[in-house]
C-alpha positions in Angstrom: -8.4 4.1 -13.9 -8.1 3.8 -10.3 -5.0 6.0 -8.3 -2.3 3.5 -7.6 -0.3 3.7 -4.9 3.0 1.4 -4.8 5.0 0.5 -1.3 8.2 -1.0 -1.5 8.6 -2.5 1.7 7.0 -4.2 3.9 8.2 -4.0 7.2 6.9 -2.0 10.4 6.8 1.3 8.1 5.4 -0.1 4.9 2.9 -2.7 6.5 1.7 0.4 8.5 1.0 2.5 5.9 -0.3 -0.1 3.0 -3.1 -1.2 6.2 -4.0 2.3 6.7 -4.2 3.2 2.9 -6.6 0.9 1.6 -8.8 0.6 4.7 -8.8 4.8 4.1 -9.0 4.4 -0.1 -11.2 1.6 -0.3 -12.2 0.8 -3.5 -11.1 4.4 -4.8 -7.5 3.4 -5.2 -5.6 0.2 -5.3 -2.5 -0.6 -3.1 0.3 -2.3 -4.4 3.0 -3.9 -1.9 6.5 -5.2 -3.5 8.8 -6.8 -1.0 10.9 -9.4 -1.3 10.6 -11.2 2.1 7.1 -13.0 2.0 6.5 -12.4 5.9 6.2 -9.7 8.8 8.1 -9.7 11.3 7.3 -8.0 15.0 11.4 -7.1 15.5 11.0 -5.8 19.1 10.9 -9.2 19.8 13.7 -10.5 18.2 15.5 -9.7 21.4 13.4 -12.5 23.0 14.0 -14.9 19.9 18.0 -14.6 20.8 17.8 -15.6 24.1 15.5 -18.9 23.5 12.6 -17.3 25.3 10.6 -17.6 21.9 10.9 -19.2 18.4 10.9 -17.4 15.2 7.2 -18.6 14.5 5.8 -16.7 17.2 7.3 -12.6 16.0 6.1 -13.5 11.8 3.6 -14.4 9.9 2.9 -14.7 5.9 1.9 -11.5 4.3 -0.2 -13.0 1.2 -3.2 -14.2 3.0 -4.0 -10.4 5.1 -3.3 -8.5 1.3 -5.4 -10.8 -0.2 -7.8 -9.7 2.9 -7.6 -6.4 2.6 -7.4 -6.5 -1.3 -3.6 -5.5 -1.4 -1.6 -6.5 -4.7 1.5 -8.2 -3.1 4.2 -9.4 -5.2 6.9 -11.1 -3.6 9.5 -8.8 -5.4 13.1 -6.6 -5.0 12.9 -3.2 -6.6 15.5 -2.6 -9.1 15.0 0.9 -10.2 12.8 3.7 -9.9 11.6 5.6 -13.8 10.5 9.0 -12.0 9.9 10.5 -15.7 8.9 6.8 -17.2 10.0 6.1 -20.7 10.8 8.8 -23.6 7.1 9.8 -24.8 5.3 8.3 -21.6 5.1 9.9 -18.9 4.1 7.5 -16.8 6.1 6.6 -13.7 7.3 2.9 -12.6 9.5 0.7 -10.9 11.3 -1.9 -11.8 11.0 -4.9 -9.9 12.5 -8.7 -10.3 10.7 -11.2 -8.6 12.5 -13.6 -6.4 10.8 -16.6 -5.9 8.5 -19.1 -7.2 8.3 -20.1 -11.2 7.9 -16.3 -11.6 11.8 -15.9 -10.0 14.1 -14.2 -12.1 11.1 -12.2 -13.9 11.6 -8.5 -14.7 8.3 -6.3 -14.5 7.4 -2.9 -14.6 5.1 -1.9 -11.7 3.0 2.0 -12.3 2.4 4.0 -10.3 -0.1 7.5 -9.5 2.1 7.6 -5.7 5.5 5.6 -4.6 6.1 5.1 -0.6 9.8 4.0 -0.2 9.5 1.7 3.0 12.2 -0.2 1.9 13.9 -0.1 5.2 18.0 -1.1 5.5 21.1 -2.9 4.5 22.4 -4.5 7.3 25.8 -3.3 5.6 28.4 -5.6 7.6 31.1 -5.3 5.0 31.5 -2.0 6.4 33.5 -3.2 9.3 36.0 -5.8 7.7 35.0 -9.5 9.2 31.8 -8.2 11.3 28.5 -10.5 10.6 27.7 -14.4 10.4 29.1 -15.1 7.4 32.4 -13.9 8.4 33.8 -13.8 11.8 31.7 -15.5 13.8 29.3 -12.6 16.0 26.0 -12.6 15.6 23.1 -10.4 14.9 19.4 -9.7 16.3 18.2 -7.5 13.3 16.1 -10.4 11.9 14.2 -13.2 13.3 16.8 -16.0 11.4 19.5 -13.9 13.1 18.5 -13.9 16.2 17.4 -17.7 15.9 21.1 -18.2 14.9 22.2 -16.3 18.0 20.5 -18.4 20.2 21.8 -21.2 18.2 25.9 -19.9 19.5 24.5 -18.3 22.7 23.3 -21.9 24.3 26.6 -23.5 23.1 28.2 -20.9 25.8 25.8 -21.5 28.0 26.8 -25.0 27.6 30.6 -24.5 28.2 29.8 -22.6 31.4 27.5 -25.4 33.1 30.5 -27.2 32.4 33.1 -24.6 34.4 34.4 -22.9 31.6 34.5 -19.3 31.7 33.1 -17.1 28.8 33.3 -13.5 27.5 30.3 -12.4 26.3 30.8 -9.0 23.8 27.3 -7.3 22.9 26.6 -4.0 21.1 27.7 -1.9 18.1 30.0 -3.2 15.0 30.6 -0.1 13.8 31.7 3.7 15.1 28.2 4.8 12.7 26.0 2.3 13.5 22.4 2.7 15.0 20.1 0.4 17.4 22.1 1.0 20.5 18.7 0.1 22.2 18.3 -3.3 20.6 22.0 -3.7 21.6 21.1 -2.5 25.3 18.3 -4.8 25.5 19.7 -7.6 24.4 22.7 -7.4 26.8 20.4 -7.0 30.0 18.2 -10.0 28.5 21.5 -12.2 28.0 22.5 -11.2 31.5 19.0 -11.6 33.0 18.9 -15.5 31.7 22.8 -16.1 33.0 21.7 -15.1 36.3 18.7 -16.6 36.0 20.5 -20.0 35.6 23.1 -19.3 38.4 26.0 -18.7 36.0 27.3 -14.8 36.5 30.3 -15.9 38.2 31.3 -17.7 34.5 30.1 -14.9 32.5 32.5 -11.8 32.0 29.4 -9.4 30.3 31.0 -6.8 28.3 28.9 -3.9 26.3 30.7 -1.6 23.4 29.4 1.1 22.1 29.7 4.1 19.7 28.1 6.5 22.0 29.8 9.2 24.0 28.1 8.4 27.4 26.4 5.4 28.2 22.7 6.4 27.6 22.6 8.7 24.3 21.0 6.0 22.7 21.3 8.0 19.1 19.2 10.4 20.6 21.6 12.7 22.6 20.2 10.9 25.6 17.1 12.2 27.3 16.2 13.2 30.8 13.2 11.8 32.2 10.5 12.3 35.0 9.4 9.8 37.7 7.6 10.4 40.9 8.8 14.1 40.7 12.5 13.2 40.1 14.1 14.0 37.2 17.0 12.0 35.8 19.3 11.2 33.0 19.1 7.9 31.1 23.0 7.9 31.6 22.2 7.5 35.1 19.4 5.0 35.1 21.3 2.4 32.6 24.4 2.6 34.1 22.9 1.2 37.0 20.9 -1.5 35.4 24.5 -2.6 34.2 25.8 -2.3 37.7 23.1 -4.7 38.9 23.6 -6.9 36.4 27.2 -7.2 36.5 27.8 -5.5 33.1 30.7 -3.5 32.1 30.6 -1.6 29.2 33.4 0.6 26.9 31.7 3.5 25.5 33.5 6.0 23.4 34.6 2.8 21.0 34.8 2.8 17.1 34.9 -0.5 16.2 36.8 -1.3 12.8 37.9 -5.0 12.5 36.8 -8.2 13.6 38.4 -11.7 13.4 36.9 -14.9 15.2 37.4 -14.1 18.8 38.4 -10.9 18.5 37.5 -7.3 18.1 39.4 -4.4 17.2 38.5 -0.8 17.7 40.2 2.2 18.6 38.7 4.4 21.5 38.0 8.3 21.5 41.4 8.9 22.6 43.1 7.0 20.3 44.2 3.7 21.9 43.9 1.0 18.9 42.2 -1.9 21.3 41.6 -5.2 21.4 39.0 -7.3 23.0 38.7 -11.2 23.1 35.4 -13.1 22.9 33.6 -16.7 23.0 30.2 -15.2 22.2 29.7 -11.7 20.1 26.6 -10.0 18.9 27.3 -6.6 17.5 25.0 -4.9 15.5 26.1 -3.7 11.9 25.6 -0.2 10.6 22.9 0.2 8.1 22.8 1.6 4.1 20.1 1.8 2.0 19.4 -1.1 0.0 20.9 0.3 -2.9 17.6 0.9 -5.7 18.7 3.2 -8.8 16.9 6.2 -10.4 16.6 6.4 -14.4 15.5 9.2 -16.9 13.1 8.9 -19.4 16.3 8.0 -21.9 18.3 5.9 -19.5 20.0 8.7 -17.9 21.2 8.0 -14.4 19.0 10.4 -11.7 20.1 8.5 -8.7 21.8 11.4 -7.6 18.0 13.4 -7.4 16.5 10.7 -5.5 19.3 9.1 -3.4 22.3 10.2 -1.1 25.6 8.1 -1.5 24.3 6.3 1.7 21.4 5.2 -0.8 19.1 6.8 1.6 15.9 8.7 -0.1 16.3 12.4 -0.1 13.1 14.2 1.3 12.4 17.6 2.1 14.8 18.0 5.0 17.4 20.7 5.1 20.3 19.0 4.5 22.6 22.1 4.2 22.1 22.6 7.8 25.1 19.4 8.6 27.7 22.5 8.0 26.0 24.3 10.5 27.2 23.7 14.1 25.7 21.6 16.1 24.4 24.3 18.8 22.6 25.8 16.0 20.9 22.4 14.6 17.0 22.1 15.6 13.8 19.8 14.7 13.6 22.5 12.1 15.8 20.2 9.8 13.9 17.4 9.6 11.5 16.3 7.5 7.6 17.0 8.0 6.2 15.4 5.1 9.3 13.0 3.8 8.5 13.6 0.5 10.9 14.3 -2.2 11.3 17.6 -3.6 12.3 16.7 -7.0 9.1 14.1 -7.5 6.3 15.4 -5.1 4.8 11.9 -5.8 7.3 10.1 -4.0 7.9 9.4 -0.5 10.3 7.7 1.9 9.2 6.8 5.5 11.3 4.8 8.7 15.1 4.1 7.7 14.6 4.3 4.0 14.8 8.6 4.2 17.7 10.3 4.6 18.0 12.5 8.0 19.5 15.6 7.5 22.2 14.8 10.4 22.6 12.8 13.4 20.9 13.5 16.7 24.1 13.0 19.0 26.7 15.4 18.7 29.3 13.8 16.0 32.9 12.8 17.0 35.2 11.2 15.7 38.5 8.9 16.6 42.2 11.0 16.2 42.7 8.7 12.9 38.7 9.7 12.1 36.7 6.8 12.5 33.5 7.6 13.8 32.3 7.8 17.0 28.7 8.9 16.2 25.1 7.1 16.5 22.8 7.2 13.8 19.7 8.6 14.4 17.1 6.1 15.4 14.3 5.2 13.3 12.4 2.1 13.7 9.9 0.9 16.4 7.4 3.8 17.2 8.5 6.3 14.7 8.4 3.7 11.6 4.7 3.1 12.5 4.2 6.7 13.0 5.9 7.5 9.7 3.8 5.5 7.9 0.8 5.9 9.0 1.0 9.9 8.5 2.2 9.1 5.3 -0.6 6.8 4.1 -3.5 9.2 5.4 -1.8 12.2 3.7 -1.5 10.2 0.3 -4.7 8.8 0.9 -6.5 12.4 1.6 -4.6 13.9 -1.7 -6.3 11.2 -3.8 -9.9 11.7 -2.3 -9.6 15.5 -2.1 -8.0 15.8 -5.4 -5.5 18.4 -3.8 -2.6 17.5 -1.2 -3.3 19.2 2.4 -1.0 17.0 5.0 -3.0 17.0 8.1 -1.0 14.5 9.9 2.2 15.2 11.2 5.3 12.7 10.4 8.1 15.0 11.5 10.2 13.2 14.4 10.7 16.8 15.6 6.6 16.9 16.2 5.9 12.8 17.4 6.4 11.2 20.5 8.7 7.7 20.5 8.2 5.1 23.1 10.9 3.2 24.2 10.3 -0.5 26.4 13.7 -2.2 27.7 13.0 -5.3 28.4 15.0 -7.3 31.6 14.3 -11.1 31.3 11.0 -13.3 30.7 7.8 -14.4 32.1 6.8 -13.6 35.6 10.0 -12.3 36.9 10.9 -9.8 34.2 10.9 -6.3 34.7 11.4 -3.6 31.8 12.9 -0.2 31.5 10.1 1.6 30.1 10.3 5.6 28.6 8.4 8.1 26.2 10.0 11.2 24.9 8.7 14.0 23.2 9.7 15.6 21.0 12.0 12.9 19.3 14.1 15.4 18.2 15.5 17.5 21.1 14.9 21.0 21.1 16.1 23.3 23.7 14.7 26.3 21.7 11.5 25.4 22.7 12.4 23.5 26.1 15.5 25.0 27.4 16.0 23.1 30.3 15.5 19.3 28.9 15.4 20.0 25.6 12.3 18.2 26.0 8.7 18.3 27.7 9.5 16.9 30.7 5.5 17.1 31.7 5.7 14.0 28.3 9.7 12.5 28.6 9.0 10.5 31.3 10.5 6.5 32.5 10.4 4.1 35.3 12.2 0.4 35.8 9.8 -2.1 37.0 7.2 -5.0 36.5 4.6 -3.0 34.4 7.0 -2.1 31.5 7.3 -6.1 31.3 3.8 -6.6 31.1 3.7 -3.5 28.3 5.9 -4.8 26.3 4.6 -8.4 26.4 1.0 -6.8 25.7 2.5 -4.9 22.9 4.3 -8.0 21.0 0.4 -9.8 21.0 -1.7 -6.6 20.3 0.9 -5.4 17.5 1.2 -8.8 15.8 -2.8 -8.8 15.7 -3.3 -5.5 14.2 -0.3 -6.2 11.7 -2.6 -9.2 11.1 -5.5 -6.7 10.3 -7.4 -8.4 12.7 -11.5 -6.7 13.7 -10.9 -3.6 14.8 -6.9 -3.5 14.2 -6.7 0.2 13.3 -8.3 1.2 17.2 -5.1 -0.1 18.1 -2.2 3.0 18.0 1.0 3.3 16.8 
């Protein structure tokens, strides 16, 4: 019987690594894909699907047909519950899955498996901020093409009131003092602001940005200093005047912890329990893992040897080093093969691992909310992740023995970020590559990273990048001739 390998997920991280797995495997193994959304998304361009620059048809497209192309089982499928041991007297590992559509909806199966990538990606967990999300309040979100659809739905009745002299506050950024994405949040601000301008409106737009992050600029990533035309700056720096230009004021150092329509509650790093009005809100939600179980062989409950309470997948970082402090934390901490140390056979890749700790130096409010980023894992390092992954899987299969060649650790990859600033011919982006993901000054003492690699510039050919990149990534996600030339 052929090895089976079986992806849950298939976002960025999963779709990744089940392309790169068969095309490696061929016929030697077979690739299984559960996932209950039927279609990839390109999210990087969800930012441009919230401000009506493009519809949600143009950043997804329908898995079935490319698995079918590239011989991929896909079944359009949540996953319940991992068996790590199997059943009493089998020892043979599965998940369980429930379909969710079709006449097949509501159908319970048991999936085998030789190798399990967790790609499962988040929980856009908005109960964790009482009356944050859609369905509650009233703000919006970008962390899905419907979402952002929607917030272009809201965002053009603003638009609408301001033609018409009325004066709007506009609230974008973080719903949460944990959450992550504080580049999505970024982006989408400087793109909302762009199109106001654009349309001659500023003077009826009062643009606010809140955030979680300590200084404008950390990003979840401590912040970075960059390189360009033999300057050296700090992304503090450089978005705080993008913000200036574009008539942005922002309130960092903010924990938000309740939200009500037209209003937002959050208490500041001093203490000061605030309050800030609104007519349009997007504010992105923390994230959670999605919430799978782990049984034993006679029902026991192993969650706990697979999961932390976040419901994140526990790899083979050091997690003991989060009581250490955080002078003394390194890229030594984080995972380099994100695999679990309890079940070799399994692996977690993009949000659905646990990181050992945050990136950004933790704080917290006087009444202890928090006041610290997640660290950022989706884009670039997804892709990365999964890839690695798949070719270290795929290798242990062929070569009957594991050896992992290729390197998955954020503290050894590269991430590429690409701001964008409006759309079409007059758009400019901020555009910026760091290395190592992970800070560390051990190793570069002055930047913390290689600042001959961290480098970033504002202008027209970031625009054009990031345009290029939304056509050339949605064609090799499409497995399209020669889609695996194409990098992550």
């Amino acid at each position: 019987m052929k090895p089976r390998v079986v992806i849950l997920g298939a976002g960025i991280s999963g779709h990744t690594a089940a392309l790169n797995l068969k095309r490696k495997l061929g016929n030697k193994g077979e690739v299984i894909v559960v996932s209950p959304n039927s279609n990839y998304q390109w999210v990087p361009s969800n930012i441009w699907v919230g401000t009506g620059h493009m519809k949600p048809e143009d950043v997804y497209f329908p898995l079935k047909p490319v698995y079918d192309k590239m011989k991929i089982d896909f079944k359009q499928a949540k996953a319940l519950s991992i068996h790590p041991e199997g059943d009493a007297g089998e020892n043979k590992p599965y998940v369980t899955i429930e379909y969710v559509s079709g006449t097949d909806a509501g159908k319970k199966e048991k999936v085998y498996y030789d190798f399990l990538i967790n790609a499962t990606g988040p929980k856009l967990n908005f109960e964790a901020t009482p009356g944050l999300g859609p369905d509650a309040s009233g703000t919006v979100s970008i962390c899905s093409y419907n979402h952002a659809d929607h917030a272009w739905s809201e965002l053009s009745k603003v638009i609408e009131k301001m033609k018409k002299g009325q004066k709007q506050k506009i609230v974008i950024g973080l719903g949460h003092g944990g959450a992550t994405c504080q580049g999505a949040a970024l982006e989408y601000t400087l793109n909302v602001a762009s199109l106001i301008k654009d349309l001659g409106l500023e003077d009826m737009a009062d643009i606010r940005y809140i955030t979680n992050e300590m200084f404008i600029g950390d990003l979840g990533m401590a912040g970075a200093y960059v390189k360009n035309a033999g300057y050296v700056a700090h992304t503090k720096n450089i978005i705080s005047a993008l913000f200036y230009e574009y008539g942005v004021r922002w309130h960092h150092q903010s924990s938000v912890y309740k939200v009500e329509p037209g209003k937002i509650y959050y208490e500041t790093y001093q203490g000061e329990e605030l309050t800030m009005d609104y007519d349009f809100a997007m504010l992105i939600p923390p994230f959670s893992g999605v919430g799978i179980t782990s049984v034993g062989p006679n029902g026991e409950d192993y969650t706990d040897r697979l999961f932390k309470p976040n419901k994140l997948m526990i790899v083979d970082a050091d997690y003991e080093s989060a009581k250490k402090p955080y002078h003394e934390w390194s890229g030594d901490d984080w995972p380099k093969k994100l695999q679990n140390p309890t079940y070799p056979n399994i692996f977690a890749i993009g949000i659905a691992f646990a990181p050992p700790h945050t990136i950004s130096k933790p704080h917290t409010t006087p009444s202890g909310r928090p006041l610290t980023p997640a660290p950022p894992r989706t884009g670039m390092p997804s892709a990365v992740m999964g890839h690695a992954t798949a070719m270290n899987i795929a290798e242990w299969i062929l070569e009957g023995k594991p050896s992992f060649k290729h390197k998955a650790s954020m503290a050894e990859i590269a991430s590429i970020c690409v701001v964008s600033i409006g759309y079409g011919f007059r758009g400019i982006a901020g555009s910026m590559s760091v290395y190592p993901t992970i800070p560390d000054y051990n190793k570069y003492p002055d930047f913390g990273r290689d600042i001959n690699y961290t480098i970033g510039e504002v202008g027209v050919a970031g625009h054009w990048f990031k345009y290029l990149m939304h056509h050339l990534f949605l064609y090799k996600a499409k497995a399209k001739p020669g889609w695996w030339l194409i990098p992550d």
